[in-house]
Backbone bond lengths (Angstrom), bond angles and torsions (degrees), N, CA, C in turn:
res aa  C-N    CA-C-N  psi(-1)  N-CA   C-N-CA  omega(-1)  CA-C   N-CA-C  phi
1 X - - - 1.455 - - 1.519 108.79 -
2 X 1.306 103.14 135.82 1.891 97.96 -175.06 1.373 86.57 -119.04
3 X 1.880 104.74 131.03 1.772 101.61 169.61 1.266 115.72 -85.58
4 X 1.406 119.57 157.26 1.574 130.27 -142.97 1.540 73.01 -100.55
5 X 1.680 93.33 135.54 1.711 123.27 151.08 1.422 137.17 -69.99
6 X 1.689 85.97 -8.17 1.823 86.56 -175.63 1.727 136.60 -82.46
7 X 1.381 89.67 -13.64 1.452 92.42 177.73 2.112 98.17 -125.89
8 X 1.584 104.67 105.52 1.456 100.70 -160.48 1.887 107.16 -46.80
9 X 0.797 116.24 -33.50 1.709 116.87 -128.57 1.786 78.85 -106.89
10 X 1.372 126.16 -15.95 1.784 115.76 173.52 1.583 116.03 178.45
11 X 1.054 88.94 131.80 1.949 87.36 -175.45 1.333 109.72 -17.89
12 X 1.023 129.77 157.51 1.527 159.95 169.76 1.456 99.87 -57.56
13 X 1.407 125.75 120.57 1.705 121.85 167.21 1.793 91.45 -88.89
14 X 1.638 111.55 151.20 1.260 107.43 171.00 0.959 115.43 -136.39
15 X 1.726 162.56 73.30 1.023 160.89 166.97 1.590 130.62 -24.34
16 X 1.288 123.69 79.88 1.826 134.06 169.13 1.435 112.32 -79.90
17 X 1.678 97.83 102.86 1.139 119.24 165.34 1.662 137.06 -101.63
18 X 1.456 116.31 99.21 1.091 116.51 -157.96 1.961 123.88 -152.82
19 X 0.984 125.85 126.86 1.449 111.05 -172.51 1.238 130.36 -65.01
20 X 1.655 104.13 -11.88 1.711 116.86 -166.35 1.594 92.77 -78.99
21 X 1.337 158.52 130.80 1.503 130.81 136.59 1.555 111.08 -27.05
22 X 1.497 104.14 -62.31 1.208 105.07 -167.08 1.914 127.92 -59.51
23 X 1.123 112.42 -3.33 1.232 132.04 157.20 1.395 140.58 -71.00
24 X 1.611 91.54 -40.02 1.367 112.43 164.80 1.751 113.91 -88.08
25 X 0.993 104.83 -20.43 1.836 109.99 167.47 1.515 103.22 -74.61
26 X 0.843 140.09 -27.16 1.518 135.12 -146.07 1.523 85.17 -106.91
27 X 1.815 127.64 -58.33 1.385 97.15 -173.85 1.688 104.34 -87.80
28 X 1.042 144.96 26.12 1.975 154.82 112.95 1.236 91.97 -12.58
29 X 1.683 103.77 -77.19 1.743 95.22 -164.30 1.026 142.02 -77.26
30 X 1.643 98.19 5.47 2.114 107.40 -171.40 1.029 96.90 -96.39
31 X 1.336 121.91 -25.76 2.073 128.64 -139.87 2.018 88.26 -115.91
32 X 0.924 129.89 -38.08 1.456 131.67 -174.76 1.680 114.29 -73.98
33 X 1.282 128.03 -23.96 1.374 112.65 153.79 1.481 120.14 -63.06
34 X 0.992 124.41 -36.72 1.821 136.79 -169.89 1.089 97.42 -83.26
35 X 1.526 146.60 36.95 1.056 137.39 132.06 1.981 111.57 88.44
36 X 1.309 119.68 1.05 1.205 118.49 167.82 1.526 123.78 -72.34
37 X 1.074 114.14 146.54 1.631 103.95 170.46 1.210 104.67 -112.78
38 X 1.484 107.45 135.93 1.674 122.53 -167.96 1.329 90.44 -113.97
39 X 1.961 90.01 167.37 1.546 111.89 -177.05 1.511 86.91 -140.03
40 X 1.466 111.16 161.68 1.330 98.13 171.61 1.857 98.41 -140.74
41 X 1.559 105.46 171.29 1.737 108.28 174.70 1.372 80.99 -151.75
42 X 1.563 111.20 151.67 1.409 133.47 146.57 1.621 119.33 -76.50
43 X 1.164 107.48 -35.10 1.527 113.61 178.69 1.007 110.16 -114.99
44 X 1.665 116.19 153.54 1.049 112.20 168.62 1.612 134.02 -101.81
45 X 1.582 106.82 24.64 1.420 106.95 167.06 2.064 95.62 -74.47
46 X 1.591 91.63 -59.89 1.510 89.91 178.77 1.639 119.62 -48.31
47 X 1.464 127.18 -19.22 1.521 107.83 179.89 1.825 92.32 -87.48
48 X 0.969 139.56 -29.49 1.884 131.61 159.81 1.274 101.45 -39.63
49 X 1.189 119.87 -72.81 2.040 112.87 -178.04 1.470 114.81 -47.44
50 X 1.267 111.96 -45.88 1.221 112.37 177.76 1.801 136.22 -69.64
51 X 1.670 86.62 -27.14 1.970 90.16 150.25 0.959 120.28 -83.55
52 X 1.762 114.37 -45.17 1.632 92.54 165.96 1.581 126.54 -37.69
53 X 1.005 109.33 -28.40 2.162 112.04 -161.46 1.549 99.02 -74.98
54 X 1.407 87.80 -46.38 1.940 103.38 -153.74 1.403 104.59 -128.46
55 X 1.210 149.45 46.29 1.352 142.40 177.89 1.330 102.37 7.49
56 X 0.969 160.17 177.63 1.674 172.30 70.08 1.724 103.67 -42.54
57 X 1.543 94.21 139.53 1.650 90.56 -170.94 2.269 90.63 -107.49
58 X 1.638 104.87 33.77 1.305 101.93 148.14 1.561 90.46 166.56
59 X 1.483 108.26 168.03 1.993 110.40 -165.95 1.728 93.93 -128.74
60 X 1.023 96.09 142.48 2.052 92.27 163.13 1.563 97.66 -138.47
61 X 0.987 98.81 114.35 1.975 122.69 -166.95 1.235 115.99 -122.62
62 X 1.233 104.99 104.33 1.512 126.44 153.44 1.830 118.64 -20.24
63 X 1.248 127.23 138.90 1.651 129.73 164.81 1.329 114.35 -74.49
64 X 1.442 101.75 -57.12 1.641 113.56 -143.72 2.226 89.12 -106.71
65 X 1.039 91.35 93.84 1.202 120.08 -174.70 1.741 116.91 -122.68
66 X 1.884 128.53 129.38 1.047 100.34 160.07 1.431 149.71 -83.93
67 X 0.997 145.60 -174.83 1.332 115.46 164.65 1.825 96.90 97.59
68 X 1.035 108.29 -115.81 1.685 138.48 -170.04 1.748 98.01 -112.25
69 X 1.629 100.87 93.00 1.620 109.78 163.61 1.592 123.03 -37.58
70 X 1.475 122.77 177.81 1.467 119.59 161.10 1.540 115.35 -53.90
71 X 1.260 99.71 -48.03 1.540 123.00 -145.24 2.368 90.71 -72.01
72 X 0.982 100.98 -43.66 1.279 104.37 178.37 1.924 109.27 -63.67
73 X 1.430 115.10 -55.33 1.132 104.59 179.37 1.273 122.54 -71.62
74 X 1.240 128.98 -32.92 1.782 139.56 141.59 1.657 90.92 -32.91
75 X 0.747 172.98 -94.39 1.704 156.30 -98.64 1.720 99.38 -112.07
76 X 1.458 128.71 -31.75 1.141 141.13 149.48 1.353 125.68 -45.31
77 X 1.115 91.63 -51.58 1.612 101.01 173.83 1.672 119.90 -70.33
78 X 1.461 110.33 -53.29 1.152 123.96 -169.38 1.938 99.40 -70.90
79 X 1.392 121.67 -27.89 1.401 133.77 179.25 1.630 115.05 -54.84
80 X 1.179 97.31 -47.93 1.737 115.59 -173.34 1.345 112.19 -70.31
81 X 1.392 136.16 112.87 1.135 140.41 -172.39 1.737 104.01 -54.93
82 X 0.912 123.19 -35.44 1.328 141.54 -166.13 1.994 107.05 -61.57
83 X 1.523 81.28 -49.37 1.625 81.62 -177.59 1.599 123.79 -139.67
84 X 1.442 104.65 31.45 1.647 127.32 168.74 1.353 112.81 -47.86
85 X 2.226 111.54 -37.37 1.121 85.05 178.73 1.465 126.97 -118.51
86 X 1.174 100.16 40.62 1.784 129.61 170.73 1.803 80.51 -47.57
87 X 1.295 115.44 158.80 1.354 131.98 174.74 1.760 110.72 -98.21
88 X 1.175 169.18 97.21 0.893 164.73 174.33 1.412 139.47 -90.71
89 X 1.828 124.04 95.06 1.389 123.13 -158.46 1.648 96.75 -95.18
90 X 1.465 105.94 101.28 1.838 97.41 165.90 1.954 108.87 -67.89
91 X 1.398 91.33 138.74 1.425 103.96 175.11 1.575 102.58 -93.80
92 X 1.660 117.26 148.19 1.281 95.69 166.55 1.717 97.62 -158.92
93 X 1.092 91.28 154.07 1.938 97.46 159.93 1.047 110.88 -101.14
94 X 1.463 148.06 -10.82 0.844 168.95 166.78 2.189 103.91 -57.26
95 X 1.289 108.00 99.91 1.183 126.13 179.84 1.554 127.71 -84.65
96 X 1.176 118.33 2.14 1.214 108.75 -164.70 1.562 114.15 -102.97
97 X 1.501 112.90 -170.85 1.733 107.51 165.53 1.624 103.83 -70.75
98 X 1.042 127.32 -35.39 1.474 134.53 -162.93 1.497 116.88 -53.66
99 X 1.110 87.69 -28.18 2.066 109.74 -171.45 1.320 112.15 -71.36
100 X 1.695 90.58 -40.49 1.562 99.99 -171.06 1.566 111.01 -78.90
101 X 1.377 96.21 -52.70 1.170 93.89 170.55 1.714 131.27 -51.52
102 X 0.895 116.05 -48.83 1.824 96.90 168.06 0.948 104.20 -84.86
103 X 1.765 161.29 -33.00 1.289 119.35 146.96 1.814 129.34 -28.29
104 X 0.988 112.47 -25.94 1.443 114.36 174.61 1.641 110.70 -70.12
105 X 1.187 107.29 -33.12 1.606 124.81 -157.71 1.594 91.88 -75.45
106 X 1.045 87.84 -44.67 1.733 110.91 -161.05 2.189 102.02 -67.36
107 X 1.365 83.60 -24.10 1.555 81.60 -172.50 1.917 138.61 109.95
108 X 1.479 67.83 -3.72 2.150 87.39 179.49 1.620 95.21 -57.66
109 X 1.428 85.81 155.52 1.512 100.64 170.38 1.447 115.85 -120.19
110 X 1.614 114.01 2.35 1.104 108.75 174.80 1.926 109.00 -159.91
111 X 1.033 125.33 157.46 1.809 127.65 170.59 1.741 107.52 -121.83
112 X 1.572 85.80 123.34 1.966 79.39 152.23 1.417 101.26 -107.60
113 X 1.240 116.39 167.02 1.899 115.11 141.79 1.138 116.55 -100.33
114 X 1.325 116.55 161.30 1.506 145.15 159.02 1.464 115.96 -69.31
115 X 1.759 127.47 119.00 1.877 110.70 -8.72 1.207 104.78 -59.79
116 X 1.494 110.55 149.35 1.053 144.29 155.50 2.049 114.91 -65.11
117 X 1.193 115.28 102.09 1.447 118.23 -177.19 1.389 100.50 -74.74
118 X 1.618 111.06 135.49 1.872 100.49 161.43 1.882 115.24 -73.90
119 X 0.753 140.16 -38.42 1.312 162.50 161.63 1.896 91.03 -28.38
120 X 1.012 119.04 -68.62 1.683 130.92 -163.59 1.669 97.98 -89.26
121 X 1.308 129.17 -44.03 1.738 117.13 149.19 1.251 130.15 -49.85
122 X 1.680 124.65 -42.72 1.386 90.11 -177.52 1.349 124.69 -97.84
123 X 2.078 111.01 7.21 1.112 134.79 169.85 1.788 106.58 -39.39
124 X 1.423 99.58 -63.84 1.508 140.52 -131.32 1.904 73.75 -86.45
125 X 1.189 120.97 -63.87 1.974 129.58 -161.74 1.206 101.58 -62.91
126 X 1.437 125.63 -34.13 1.315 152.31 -165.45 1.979 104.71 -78.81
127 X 0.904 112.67 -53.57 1.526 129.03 174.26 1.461 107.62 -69.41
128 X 1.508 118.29 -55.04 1.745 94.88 159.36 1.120 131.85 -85.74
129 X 0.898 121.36 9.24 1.647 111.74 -173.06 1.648 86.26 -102.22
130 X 1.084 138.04 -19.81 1.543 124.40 150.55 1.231 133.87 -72.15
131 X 1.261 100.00 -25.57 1.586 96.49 162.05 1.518 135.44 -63.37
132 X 1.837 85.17 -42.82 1.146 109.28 167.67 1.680 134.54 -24.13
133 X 1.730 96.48 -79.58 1.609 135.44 149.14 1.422 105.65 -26.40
């Protein structure tokens, strides 16, 4: 396990938000050697409670969600003075300009697609969470 450099003063908290389990297991296993400690929610009323509790010092959030989409909890998030500047990577399978664009609206600061590469994730988690800092 190599501990992550990006946030000096304590590992990186990372928040995976997503409805699949198996989605949220898969980035478990890319993001958990590099030394982050993750939290995870299926929903996204529960990932709102869960920044409220614990800030995450960055989110990687699912679109196609039931309940409360990406794009809604991204605009929630980004709304709240408290945690606007949480970093936020929308995940998506979702290919088009359209995606991006209200993720943009919404306030993301970043997109992967589906698959998800580890190589192009921890590039991408890695780049804000320094910015972040």
């Amino acid at each position: 396990m190599n501990p992550s450099p990006d946030i000096p003063d304590h590992p990186a908290l990372i928040l995976i938000v997503d409805d699949q389990r198996q989605n949220r297991q898969l980035l478990e296993v890319m993001l958990s050697p590099e030394g982050f400690v993750l939290l995870t929610a299926e929903r996204g009323d529960t990932a709102l409670a869960l920044i409220a509790q614990q800030p995450p010092d960055l989110i990687l959030l699912d679109v196609m969600m039931p309940g409360m989409d990406g794009y809604r909890v991204a605009a929630k998030i980004k709304a709240n003075p408290a945690t606007k500047h949480i970093p936020v990577i929308l995940i998506t399978s979702l290919h088009d300009s359209n995606a991006k664009l209200l993720g943009k609206n919404a306030g993301v600061d970043d997109f992967i697609s589906r698959p998800v590469l580890r190589a192009e994730l921890l590039a991408r988690v890695r780049h804000l969470l320094n910015r972040k800092a």
